[in-house]
C-alpha positions as CSV (number, residue, x, y, z in Angstrom):
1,X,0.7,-15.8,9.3
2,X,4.3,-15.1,8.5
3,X,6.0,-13.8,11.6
4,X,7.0,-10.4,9.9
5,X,3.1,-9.7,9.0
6,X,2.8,-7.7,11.9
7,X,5.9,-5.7,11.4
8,X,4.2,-5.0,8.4
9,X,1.0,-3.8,9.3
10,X,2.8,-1.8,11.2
11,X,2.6,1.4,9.1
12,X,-0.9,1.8,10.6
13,X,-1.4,0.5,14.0
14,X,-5.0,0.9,16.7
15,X,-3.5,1.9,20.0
16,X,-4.3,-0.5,22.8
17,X,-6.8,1.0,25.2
18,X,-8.2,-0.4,28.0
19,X,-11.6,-0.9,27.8
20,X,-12.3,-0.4,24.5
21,X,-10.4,-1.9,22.7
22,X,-12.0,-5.9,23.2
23,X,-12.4,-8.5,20.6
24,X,-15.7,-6.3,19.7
25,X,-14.2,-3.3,19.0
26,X,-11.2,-5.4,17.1
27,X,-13.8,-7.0,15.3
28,X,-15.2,-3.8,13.4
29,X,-11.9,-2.2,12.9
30,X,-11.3,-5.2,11.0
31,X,-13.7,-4.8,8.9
32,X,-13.1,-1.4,8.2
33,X,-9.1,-1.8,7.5
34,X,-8.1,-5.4,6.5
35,X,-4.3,-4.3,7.0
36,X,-3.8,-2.4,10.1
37,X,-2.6,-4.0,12.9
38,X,-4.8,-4.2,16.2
39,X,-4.0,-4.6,19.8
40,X,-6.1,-6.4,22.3
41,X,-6.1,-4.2,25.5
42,X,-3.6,-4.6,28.2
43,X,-3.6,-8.1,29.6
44,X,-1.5,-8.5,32.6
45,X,0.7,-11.7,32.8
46,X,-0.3,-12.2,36.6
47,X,-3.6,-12.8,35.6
48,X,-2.9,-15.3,33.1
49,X,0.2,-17.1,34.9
50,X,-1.0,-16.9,38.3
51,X,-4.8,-15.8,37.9
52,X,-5.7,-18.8,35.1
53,X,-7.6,-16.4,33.0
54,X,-6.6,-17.8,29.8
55,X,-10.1,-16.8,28.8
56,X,-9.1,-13.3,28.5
57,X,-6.9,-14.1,25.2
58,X,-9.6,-14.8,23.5
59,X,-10.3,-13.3,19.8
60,X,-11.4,-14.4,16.4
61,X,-8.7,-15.5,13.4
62,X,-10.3,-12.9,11.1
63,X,-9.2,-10.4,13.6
64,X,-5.4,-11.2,12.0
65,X,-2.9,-9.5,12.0
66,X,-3.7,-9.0,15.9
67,X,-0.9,-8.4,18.5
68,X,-1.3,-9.3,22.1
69,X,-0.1,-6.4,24.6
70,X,1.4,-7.3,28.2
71,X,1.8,-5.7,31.5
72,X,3.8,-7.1,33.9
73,X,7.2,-6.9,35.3
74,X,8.8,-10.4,36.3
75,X,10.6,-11.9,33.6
76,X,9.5,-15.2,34.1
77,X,5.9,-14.5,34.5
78,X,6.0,-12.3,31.4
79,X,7.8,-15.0,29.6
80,X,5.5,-17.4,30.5
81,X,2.5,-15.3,29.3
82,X,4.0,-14.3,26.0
83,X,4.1,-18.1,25.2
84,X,0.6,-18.4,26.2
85,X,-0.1,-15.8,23.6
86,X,1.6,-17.7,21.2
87,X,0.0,-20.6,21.4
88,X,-3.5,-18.7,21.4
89,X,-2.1,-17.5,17.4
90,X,-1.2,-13.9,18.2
91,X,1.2,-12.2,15.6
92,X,3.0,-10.2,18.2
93,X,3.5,-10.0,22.0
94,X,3.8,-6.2,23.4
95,X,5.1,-5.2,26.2
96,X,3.1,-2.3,28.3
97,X,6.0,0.7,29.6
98,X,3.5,3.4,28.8
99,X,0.3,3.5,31.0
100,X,0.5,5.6,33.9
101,X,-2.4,4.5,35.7
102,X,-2.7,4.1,39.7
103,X,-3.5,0.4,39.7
104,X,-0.7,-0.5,37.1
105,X,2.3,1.4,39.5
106,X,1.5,-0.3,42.3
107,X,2.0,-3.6,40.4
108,X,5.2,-1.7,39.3
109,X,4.3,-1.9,35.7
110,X,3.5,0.2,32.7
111,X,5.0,3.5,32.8
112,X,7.1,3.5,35.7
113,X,9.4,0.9,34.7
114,X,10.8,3.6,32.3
115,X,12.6,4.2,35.8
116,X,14.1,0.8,35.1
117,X,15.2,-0.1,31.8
118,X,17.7,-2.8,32.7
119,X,14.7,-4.5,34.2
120,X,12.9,-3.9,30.9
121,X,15.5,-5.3,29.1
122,X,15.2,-8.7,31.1
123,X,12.0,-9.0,30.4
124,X,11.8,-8.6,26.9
125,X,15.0,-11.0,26.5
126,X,12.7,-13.6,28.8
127,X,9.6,-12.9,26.6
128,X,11.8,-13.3,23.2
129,X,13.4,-16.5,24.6
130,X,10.2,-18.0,25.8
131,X,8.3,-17.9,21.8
132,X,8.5,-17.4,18.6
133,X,7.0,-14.2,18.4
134,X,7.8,-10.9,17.6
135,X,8.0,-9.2,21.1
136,X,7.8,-5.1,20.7
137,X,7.9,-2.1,23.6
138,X,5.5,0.5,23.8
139,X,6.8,3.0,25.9
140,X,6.7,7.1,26.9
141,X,9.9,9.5,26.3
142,X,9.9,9.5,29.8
143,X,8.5,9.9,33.4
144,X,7.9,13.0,36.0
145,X,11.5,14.8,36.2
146,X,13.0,12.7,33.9
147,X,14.5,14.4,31.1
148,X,13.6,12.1,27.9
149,X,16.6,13.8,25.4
150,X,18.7,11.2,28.0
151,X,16.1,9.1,29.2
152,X,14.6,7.8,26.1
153,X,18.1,7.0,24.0
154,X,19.1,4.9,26.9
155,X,15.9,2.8,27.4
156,X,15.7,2.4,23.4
157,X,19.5,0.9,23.9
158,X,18.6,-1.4,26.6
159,X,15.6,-2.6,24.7
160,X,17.2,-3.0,21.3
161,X,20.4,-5.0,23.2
162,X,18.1,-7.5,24.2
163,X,16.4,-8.1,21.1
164,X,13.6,-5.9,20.6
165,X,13.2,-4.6,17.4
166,X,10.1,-2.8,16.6
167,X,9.0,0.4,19.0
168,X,5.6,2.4,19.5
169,X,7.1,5.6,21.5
170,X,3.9,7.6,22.7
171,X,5.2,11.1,22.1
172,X,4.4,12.2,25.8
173,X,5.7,12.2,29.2
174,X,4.0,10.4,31.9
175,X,3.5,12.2,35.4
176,X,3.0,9.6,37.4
177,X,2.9,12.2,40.3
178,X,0.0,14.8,39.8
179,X,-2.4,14.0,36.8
180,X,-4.8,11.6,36.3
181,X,-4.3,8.7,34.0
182,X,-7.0,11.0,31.7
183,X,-4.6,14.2,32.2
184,X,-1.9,12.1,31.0
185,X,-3.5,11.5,27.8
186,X,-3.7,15.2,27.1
187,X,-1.3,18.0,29.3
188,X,2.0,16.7,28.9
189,X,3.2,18.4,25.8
190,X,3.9,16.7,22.6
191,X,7.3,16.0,21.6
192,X,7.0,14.3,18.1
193,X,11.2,16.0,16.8
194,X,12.5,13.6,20.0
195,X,10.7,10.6,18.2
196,X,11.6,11.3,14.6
197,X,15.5,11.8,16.5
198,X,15.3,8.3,17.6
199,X,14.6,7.0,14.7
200,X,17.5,9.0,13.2
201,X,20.1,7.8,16.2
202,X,18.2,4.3,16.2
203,X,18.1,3.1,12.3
204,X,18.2,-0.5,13.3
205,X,15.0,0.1,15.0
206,X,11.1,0.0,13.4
207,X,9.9,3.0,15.1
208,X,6.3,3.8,15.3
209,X,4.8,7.1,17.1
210,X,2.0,7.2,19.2
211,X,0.2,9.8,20.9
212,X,-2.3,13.3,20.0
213,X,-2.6,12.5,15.8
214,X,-6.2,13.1,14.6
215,X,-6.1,12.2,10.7
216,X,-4.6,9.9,7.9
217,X,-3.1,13.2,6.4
218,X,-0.9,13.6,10.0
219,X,0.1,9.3,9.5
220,X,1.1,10.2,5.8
221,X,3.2,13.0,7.1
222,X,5.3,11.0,9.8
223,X,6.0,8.2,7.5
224,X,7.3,11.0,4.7
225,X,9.8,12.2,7.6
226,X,11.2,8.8,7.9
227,X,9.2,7.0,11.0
228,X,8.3,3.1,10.3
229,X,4.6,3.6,12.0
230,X,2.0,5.6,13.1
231,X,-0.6,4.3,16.0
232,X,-3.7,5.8,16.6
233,X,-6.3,5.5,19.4
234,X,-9.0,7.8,20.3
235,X,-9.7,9.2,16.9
236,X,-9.9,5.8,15.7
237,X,-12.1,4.7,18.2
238,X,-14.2,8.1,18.2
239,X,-13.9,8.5,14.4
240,X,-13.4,5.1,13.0
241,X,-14.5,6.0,9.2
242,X,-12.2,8.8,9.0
243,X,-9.2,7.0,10.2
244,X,-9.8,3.6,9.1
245,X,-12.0,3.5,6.1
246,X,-9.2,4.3,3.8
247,X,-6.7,3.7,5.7
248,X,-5.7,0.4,3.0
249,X,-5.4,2.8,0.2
250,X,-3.2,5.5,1.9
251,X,-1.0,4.0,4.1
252,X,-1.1,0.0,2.6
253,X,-1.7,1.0,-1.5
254,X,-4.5,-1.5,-1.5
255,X,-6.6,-0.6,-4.5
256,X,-10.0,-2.4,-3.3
257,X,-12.6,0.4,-2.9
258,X,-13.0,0.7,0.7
259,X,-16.2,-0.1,2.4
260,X,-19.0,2.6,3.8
261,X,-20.3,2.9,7.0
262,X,-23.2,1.2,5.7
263,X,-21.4,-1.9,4.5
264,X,-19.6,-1.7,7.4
265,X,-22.6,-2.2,9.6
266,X,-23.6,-5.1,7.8
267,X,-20.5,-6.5,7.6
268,X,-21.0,-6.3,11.6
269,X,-24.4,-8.7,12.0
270,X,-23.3,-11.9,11.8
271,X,-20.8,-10.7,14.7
272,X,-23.5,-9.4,16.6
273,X,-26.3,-12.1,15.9
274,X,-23.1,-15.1,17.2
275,X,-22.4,-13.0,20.5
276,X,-26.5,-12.9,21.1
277,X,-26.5,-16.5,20.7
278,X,-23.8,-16.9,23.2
279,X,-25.8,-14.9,25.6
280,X,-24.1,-11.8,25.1
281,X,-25.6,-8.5,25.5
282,X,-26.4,-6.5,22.4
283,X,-24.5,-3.1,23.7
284,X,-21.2,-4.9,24.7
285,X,-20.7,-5.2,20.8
286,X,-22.5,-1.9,19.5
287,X,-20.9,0.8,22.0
288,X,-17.8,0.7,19.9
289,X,-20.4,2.0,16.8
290,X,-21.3,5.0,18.0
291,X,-18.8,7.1,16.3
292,X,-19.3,5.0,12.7
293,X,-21.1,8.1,11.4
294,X,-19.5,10.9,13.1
295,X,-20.0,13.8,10.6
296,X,-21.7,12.4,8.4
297,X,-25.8,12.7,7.9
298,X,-27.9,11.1,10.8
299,X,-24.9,10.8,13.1
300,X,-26.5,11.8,16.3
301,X,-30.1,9.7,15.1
302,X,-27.6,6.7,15.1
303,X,-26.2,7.7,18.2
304,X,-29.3,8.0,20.0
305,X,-30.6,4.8,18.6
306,X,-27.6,2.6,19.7
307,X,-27.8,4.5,23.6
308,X,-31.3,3.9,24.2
309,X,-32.5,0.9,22.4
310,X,-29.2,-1.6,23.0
311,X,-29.8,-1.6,26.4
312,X,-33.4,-2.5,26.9
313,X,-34.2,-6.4,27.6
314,X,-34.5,-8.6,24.6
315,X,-32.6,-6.3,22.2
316,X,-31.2,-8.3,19.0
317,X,-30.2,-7.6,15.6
318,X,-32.9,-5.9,14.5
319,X,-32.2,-2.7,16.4
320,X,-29.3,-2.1,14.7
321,X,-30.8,-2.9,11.3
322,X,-33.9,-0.6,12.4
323,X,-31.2,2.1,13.2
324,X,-29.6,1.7,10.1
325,X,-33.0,2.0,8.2
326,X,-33.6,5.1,9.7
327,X,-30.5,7.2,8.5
328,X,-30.5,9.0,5.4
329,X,-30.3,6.8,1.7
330,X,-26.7,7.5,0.9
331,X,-26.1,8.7,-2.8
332,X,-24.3,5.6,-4.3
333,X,-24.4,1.7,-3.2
334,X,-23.9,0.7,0.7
């Protein structure tokens, strides 16, 4: 792919989350949106530089544009494992400065490396140097007593100086002292006017936000004020028809009728019936379908379906066909 295709998909981004967001779950958002760019979840470059799990880049071509996201904070290493996801085809190479989560402070990445944004700076120059790729930051406005009107400005100078130029700012603080990694996805407050004011002082830069919006109508409304992106993650995980099923039309202006939840199911088989065949288990694929009918007639039918039946010994294909079969005809072609 052209090396600006990500910067282009852009406009609509899926936020990386751990443990959700796997070559599964990238799979049927793919389906759903053929434009909007997907992140694999946080990889960290010791594992792949020092831990040899190379196996962890894995992911299909028709997953494209797909960017690879990072966590680390030795320059080397990270450089290093930014050309590894290169050479695997990625469109992009992310860096992690926004997850607050025990495990990723005390390998002194992630979030609280917005303490250190010289540091940050060397590693995206490293990571820039090391590939051809387009290397981006996703970062917080700031951690604990910080105060992100001066914290944030300086970081997104450090970043820019050494070459980064495409941003996903997650609109929140992160306490790395006091709330849980789930608490920091929700208590500190929203500050969406510091984002759209980087942007503003920080033309130069592609700025995408991240963090707390719900709907297509709230994306529409942050690229009217001027912003370059909008990413979304647990409404497009928990929602995915809503957010994603016309998301080509509204954010992209690409006039192909978009799919239905139906189609989108059957789009989803031959996926399902290849990671059977590998010995995969049905439910590592179809636990990222649950929400695929939220509000819509005989949502909690395929719900229930998917929870009890994926699990059991021997269960293929056919359970998923059987749960579609069971939801109510829809009132034009699926």
């Amino acid at each position: 792919m052209p090396l600006n295709a990500a910067t282009t998909a852009a406009r609509l981004s899926i936020a990386p989350m751990m443990d959700w967001t796997d070559r599964h779950c990238r799979m049927l958002h793919r389906i759903m949106s053929r434009h909007t760019l997907l992140y694999t979840e946080m990889v960290t470059a010791p594992a792949l530089v020092r831990g040899g799990a190379r196996h962890l880049l894995r992911f299909d071509p028709a997953e494209h544009p797909v960017a690879l996201q990072l966590g680390g904070s030795e320059p080397g290493e990270l450089a290093e494992a930014a050309a590894m996801g290169a050479e695997e085809g990625y469109d992009e190479i992310n860096l992690n400065i926004g997850c607050p989560s025990d495990r990723v402070q005390s390998g002194c990445f992630g979030a609280v490396l917005m303490e250190q944004p010289a540091l940050v700076a060397r590693c995206a120059a490293a990571m820039i140097a090391a590939q051809p790729r387009e290397v981006t930051v996703k970062c917080r406005i700031g951690v604990d007593d910080q105060d992100p009107e001066t914290v944030l400005p300086d970081f997104l100078r450090h970043i820019r100086d050494a070459g980064v130029t495409r941003v996903a700012i997650h609109a929140r603080k992160a306490w790395l002292q006091g709330l849980s990694p789930k608490e920091n996805r929700d208590i500190p407050p929203l500050d969406y006017p510091l984002v759209l004011k980087m942007k503003e002082r920080f033309p130069d830069l592609h700025v995408s936000v991240n963090g707390g919006i719900t709907s297509l109508d709230q994306a529409e409304a942050f690229l009217r004020d001027g912003l370059d992106g909008v990413m979304i993650g647990r409404a497009a995980y928990h929602t995915p028809s809503d957010i994603l099923l016309d998301a080509d039309r509204r954010i992209f202006g690409d006039a192909k009728p978009p799919l239905t939840p139906h189609q989108v199911v059957r789009a989803m088989l031959p996926h399902i019936a290849a990671h059977l065949d590998e010995g995969g288990r049905l439910h590592n694929v179809t636990r990222h379908m649950l929400g695929l009918f939220a509000g819509r007639p005989g949502a909690r039918q395929w719900r229930r379906t998917l929870s009890e039946e994926t699990h059991k010994p021997g269960a293929g294909v056919a359970v998923v066909e059987d749960a579609l079969k069971a939801l109510p005809p829809v009132s034009h072609a699926a």
